[in-house]
N, C-alpha and C positions, 0 to 999 in steps of 0.2 A: 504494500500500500504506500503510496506517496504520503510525502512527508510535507507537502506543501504545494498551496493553490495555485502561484504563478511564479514564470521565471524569476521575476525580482525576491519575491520568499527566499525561492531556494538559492538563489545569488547570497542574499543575507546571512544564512545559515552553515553559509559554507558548500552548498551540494552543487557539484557540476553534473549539471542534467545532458543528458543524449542531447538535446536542441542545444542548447552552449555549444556543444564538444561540436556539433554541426554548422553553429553560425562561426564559431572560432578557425574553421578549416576556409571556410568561405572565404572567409576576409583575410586567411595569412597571417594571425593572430597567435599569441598562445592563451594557451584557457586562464592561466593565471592573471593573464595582463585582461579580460574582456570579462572576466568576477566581478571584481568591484568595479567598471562601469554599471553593469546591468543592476547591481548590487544597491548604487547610488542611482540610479535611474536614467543616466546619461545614455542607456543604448538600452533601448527595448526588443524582446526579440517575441516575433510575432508566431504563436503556437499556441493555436487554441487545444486544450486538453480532450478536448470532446471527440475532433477529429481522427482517425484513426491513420490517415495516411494525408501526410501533415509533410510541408516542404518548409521549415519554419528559418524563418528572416530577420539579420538586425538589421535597427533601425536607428541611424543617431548621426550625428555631427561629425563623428568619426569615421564613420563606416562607409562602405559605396551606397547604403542606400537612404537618402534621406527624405524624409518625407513634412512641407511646412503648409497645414490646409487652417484654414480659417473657414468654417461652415456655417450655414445658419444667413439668416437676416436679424442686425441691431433691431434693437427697438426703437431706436435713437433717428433710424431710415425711414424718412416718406415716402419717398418716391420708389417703388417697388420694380418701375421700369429701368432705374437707373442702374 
């Protein structure tokens, strides 16, 4: 049984998960130096636990893959066509 609900848990706790040891190959990384990113929250890595056949991805400032979305509409906005 797992020992915790998401990559950052188990970054905290010390546990390198099969997704680290995966995002850590991707990137040319070592799993030591890519712990406490994901640990501190600086790289998230995208693996949802549900899925069973899971190709799971970091994401961070660091890494090749970044991702900057602003979604949604302000409240602050009238103009909905603008």
């Amino acid at each position: 049984m797992r020992k915790y609900a998401t990559q950052m848990e188990a970054a905290r706790k010390g546990i390198i998960t099969d997704e680290l040891r995966k995002v850590a190959e991707k990137e040319l990384m070592a799993v030591e130096e890519l712990l406490p990113l994901v640990a501190t929250g600086k790289v998230a890595i995208c693996a949802n636990k549900n899925h069973k056949c899971i190709n799971p991805q970091g994401v961070g400032s660091m890494l090749k893959t970044k991702i900057n979305v602003n979604l949604g509409v302000s409240r602050d906005c009238k103009d909905y066509d603008m």
